[in-house]
C-alpha positions as CSV (number, residue, x, y, z in Angstrom):
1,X,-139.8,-76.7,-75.9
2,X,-141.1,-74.7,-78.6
3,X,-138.7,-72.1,-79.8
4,X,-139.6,-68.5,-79.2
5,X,-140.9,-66.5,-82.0
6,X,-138.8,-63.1,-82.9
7,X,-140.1,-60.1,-83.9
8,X,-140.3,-59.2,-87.4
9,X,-138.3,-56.0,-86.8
10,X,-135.4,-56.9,-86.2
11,X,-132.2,-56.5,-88.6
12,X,-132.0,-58.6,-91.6
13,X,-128.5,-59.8,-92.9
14,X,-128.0,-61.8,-96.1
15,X,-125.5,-64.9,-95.9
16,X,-123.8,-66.0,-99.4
17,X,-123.7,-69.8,-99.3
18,X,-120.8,-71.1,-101.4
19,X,-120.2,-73.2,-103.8
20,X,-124.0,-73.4,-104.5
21,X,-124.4,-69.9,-104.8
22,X,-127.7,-69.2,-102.3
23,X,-128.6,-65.9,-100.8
24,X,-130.1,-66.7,-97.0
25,X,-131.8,-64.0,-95.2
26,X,-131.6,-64.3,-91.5
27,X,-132.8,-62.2,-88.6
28,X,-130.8,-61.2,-86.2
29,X,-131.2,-63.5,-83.2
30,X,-132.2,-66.4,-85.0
31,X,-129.7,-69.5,-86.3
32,X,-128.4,-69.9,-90.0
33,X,-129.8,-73.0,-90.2
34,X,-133.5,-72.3,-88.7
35,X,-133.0,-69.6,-91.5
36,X,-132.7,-72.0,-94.2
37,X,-135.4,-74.1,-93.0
38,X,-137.4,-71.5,-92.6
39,X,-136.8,-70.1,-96.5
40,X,-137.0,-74.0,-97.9
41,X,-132.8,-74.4,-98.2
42,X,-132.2,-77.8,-97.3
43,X,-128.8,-77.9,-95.6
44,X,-127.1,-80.5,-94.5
45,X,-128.0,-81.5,-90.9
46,X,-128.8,-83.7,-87.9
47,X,-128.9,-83.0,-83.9
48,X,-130.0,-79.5,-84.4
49,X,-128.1,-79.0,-81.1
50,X,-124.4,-78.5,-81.6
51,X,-123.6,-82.2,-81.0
52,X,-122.9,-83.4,-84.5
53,X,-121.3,-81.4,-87.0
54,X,-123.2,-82.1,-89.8
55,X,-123.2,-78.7,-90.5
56,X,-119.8,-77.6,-90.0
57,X,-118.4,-75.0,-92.6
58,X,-115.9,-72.5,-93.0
59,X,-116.7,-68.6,-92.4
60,X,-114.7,-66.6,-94.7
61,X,-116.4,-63.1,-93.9
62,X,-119.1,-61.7,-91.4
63,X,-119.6,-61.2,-87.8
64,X,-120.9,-64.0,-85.4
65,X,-122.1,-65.4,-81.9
66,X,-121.9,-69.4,-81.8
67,X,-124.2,-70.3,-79.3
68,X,-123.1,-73.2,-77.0
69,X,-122.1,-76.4,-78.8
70,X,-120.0,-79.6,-78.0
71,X,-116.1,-79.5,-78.8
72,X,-116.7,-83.2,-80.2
73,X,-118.4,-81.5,-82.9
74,X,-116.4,-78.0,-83.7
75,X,-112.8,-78.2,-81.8
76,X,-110.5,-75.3,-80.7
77,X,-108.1,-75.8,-84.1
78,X,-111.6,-76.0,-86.2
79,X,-112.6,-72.5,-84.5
80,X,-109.0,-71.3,-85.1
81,X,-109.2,-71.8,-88.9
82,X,-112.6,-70.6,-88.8
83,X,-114.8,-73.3,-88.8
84,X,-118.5,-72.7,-88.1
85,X,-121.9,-74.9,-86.9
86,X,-124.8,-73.2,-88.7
87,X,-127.1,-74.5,-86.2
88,X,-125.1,-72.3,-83.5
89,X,-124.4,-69.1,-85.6
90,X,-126.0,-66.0,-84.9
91,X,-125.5,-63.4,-87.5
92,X,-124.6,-59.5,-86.7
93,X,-123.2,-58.8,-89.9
94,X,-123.9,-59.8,-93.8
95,X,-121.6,-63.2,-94.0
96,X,-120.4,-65.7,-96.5
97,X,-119.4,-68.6,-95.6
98,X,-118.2,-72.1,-97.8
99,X,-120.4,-75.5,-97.3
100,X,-118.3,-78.5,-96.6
101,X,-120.6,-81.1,-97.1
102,X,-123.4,-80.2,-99.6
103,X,-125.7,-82.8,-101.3
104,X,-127.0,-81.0,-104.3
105,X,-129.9,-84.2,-104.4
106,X,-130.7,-82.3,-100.5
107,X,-130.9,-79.0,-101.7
108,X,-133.3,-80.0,-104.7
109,X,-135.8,-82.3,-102.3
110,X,-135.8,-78.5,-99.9
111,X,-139.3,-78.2,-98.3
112,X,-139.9,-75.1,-95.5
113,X,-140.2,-76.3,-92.0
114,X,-143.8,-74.9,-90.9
115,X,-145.7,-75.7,-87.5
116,X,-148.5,-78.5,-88.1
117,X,-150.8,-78.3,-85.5
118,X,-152.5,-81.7,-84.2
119,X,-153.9,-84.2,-82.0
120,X,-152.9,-87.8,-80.5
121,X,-154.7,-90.3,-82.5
122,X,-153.4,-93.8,-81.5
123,X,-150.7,-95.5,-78.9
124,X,-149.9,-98.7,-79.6
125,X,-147.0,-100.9,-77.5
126,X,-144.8,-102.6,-79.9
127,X,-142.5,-104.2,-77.4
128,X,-142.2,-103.8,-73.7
129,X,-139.8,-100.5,-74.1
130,X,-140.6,-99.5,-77.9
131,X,-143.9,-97.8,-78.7
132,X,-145.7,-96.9,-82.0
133,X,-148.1,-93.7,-81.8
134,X,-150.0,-91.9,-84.5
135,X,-150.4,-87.8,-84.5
136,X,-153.9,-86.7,-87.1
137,X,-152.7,-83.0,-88.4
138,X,-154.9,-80.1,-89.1
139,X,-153.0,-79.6,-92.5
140,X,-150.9,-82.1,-93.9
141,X,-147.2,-82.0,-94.2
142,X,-145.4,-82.7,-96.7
143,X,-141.8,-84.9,-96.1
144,X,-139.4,-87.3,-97.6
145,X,-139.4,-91.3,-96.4
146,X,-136.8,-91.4,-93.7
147,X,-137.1,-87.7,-92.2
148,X,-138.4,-86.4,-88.8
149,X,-139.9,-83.7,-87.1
150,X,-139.9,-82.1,-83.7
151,X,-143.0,-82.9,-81.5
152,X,-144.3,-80.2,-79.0
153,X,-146.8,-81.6,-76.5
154,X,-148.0,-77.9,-74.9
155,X,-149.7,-79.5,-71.9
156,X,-146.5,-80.9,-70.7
157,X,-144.5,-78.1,-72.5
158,X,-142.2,-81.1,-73.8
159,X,-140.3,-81.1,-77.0
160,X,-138.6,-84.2,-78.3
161,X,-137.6,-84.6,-82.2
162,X,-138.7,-88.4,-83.4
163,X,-138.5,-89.7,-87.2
164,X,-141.5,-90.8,-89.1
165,X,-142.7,-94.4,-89.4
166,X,-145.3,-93.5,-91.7
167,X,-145.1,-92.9,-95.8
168,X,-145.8,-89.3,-97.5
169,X,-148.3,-90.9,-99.1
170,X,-150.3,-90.3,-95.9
171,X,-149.3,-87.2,-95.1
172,X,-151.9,-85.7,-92.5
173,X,-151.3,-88.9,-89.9
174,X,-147.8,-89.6,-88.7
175,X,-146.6,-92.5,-87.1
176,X,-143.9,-92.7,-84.9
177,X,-141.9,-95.5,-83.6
178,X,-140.2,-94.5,-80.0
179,X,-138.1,-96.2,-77.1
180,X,-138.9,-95.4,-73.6
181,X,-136.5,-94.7,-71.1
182,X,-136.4,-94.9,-67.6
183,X,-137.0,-91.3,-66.6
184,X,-137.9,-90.1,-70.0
185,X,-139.7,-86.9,-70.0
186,X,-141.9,-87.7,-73.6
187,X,-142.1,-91.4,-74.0
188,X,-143.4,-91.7,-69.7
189,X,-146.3,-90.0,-71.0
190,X,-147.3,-92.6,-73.1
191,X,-148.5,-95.0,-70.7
192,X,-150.9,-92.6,-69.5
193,X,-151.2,-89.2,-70.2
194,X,-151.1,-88.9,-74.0
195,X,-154.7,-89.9,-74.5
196,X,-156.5,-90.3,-77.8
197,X,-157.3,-86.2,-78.7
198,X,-153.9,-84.6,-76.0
199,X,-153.0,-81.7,-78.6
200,X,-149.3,-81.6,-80.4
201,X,-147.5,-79.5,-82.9
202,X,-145.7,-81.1,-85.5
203,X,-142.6,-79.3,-87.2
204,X,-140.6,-80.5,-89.9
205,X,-139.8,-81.9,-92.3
206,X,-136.1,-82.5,-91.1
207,X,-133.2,-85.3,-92.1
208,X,-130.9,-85.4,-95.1
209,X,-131.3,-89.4,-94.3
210,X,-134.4,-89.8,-97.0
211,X,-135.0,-92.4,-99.4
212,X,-133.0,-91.7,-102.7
213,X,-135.2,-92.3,-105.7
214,X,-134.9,-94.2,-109.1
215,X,-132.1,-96.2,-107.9
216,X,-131.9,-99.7,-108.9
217,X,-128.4,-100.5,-106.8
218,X,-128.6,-102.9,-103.5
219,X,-130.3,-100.7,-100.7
220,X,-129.0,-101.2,-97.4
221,X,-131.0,-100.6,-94.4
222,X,-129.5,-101.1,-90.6
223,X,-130.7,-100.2,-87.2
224,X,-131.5,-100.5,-84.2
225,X,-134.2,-100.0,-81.5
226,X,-136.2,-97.0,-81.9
227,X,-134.2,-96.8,-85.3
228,X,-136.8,-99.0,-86.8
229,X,-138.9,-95.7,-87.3
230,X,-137.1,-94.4,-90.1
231,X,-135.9,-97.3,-91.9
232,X,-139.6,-98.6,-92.2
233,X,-140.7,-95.8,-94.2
234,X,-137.9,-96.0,-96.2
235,X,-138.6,-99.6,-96.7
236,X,-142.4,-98.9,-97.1
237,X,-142.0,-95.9,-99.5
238,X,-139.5,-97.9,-102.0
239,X,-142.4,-101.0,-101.8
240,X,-145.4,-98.9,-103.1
241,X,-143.0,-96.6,-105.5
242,X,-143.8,-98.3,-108.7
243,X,-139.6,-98.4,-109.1
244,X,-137.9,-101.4,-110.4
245,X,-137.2,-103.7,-108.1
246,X,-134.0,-103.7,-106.4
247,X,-132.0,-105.3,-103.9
248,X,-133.0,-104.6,-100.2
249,X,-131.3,-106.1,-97.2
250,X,-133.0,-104.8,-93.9
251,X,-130.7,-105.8,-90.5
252,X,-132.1,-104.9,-87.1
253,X,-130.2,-104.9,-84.4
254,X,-132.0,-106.4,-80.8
255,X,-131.1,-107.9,-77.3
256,X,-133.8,-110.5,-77.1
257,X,-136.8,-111.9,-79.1
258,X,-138.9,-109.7,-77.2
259,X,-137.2,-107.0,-78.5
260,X,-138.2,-107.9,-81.8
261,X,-141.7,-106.7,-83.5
262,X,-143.4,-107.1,-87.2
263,X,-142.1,-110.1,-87.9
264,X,-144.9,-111.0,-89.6
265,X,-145.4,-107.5,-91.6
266,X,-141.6,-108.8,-92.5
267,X,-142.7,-111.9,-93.8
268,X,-145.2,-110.3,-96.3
269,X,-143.1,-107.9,-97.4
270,X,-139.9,-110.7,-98.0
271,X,-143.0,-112.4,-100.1
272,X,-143.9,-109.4,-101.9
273,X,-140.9,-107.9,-103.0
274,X,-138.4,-109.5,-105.5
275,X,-135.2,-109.3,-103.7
276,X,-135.4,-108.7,-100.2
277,X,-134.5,-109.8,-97.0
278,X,-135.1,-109.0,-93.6
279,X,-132.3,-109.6,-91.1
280,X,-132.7,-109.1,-87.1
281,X,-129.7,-110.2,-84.8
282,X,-130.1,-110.7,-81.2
283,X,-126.7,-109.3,-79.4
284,X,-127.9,-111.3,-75.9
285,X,-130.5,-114.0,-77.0
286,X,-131.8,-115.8,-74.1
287,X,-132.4,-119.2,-73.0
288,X,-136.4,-118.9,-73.6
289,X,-136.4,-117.7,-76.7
290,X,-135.8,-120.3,-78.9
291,X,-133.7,-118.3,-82.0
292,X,-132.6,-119.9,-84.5
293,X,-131.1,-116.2,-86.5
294,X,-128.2,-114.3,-86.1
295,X,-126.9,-113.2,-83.1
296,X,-124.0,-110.8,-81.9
297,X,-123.9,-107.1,-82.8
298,X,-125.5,-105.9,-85.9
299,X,-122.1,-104.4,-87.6
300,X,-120.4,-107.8,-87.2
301,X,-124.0,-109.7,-89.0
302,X,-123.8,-107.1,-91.7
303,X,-120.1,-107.3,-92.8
304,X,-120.8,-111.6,-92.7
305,X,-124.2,-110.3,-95.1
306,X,-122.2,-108.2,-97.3
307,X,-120.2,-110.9,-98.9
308,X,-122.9,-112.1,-101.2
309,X,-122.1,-108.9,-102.9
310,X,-119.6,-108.6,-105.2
311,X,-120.2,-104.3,-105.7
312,X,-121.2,-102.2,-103.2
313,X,-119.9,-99.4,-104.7
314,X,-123.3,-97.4,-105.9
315,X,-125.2,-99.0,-103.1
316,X,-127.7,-96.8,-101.1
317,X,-127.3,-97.3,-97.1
318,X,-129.5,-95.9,-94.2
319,X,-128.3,-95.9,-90.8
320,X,-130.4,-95.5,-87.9
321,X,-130.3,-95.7,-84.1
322,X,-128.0,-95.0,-81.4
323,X,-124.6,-93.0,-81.8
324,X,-122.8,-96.3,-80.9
325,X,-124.7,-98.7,-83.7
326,X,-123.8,-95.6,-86.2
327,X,-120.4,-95.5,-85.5
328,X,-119.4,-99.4,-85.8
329,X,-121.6,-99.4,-88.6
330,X,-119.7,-97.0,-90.7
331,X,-116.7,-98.5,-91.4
332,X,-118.1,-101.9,-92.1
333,X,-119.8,-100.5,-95.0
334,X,-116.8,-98.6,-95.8
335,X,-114.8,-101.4,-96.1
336,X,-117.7,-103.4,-98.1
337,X,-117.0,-100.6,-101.0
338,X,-120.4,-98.4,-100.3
339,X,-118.8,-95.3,-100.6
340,X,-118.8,-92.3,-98.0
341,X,-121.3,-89.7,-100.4
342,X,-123.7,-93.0,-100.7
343,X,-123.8,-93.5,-96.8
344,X,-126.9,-92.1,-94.8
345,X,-127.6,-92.1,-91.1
346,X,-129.3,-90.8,-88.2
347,X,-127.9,-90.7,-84.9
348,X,-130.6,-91.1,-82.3
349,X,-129.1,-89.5,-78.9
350,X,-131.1,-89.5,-75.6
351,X,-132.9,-86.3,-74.8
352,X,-131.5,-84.8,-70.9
353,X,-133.7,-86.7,-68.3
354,X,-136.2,-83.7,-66.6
């Protein structure tokens, strides 16, 4: 659901953002973090929700209200040495409060979330359970490769938040790649009920998990499912960048072959580009499908991949898909020498069924 507007009377406190020195304005009633999105400050980030802690830091002045949030991501002994989640603060006070995990390349790419209104321009079925579909905007938005947005559908009074497919080089139509699940409140509607024209606001830019530029060290790309979305702008974006080449190795993560989609857009691009290579493993390949790639779970193909590489250690890697994927994946690359500052990911976590 769209988030309620507040009025423009109410108090304004400032929060002192340390090391980096930023002055925040926030209204009383409204999160830290929408604040910074709101003013352009690109913090670090992810669920939005509590669920994370991306955006854990420590209060060291300033009175509060932490809205509800999951003890996986702030614990009793973090709340007893005064550990906050930006995306559950409330401010009553002026604050100041020290950033744990601050990317100085985030703060430099910040761009202020806005609303974008538009309209459902195309549905296309990828797969029997993933789905591609294309939103024209009004206005266009300007993001990174590899961010997302949250998608209000006001007919249906649904909001879901879904990364962009598409490259900012197209920035008034966004394509999203989605899975539907059984029971899903957003992705049912598109066998349907989103027609061609059902109207949508857009909001974003989100996601610290962008493309780095002017990097010429391998690139490392894994996902799975719905995670696709992301990683293919990524891919996309570095393509038609005009960089230097560099080393690319893209490893998707499926069930079956039917699971699988763009192979041939894969193709091209291995032709096109100087060192790259696309990877998909199926986990539970079936009689009928005649494979003749990897198979068993994507973090075990990626740490037999990463041998041919004798650095890792300035190597760029995107993670995308479920929580599960994200968290085998991790310390596979770890252990492959790309190191922890390098590492990117977005953890893709099933909206509550309505």
């Amino acid at each position: 659901m769209a988030e309620k507007a507040l009025p423009l009377d109410v108090p304004v406190y400032t929060v002192r953002l340390e090391p980096v020195g930023i002055d925040l304005e926030v209204r009383e009633g409204e999160t830290v973090l929408n604040a910074a999105f709101r003013q352009g400050v690109a913090l670090p980030h992810g669920c939005k929700e509590g669920q994370c802690s991306a955006c854990k830091c420590i209060l060291h002045d300033g009175d509060i209200e932490l809205l509800k949030y999951s003890t996986f991501a702030l614990s009793e002994i973090d709340r007893d040495t005064n550990h906050i989640l930006l995306c559950r603060t409330i401010a009553y006070s002026d604050m100041q409060v020290e950033l744990l995990n601050y990317d100085e390349e985030l703060l430099s790419h910040a761009i202020p979330v806005r609303d974008y209104p538009g309209a459902i321009a195309e549905v296309e079925w990828l797969t029997h359970d993933i789905a591609r579909f294309a939103v024209d905007l009004e206005t266009p938005m300007k993001f990174f490769a590899g961010q997302y947005a949250d998608i209000t559908v006001p007919a249906f009074n649904i909001m879901r938040s879904y990364s962009m497919a598409s490259t900012p080089d197209r920035p008034d139509r966004l394509d999203f790649i989605i899975k539907r699940y059984p029971g899903g409140a957003f992705s049912a509607l598109l066998d349907d009920k989103l027609e061609v024209g059902t109207p949508m606001i857009v909001k974003g830019p989100y996601g610290g998990c962008f493309r780095r530029e002017h990097r010429s060290a391998p690139m490392l790309l894994v996902g799975g499912g719905s995670g696709m979305s992301p990683l293919w702008s990524i891919l996309n974006d570095q393509a038609t960048s005009g960089e230097p080449g560099r080393p690319i190795r893209l490893f998707y993560g499926a069930r079956s072959r039917r699971d699988l989609f763009w192979l041939d857009r894969f193709a091209e691009l291995t032709e096109r580009l100087p060192d790259f290579k696309f990877i998909p493993a199926l986990s539970a390949a079936e009689s009928t499908d005649d494979w003749h790639g990897a198979t068993g779970f994507i973090h075990d193909v990626v740490r037999e991949a990463l041998v041919e590489f004798d650095d890792l250690s300035d190597a760029d890697a995107y993670s995308c898909g479920p929580p599960p994927l994200i968290d085998a994946v991790v310390p596979v690359l770890q252990i492959a020498g790309v190191e922890p500052e390098r590492m990117y990911f977005d953890k893709f976590t099933q909206a509550p069924l309505q």
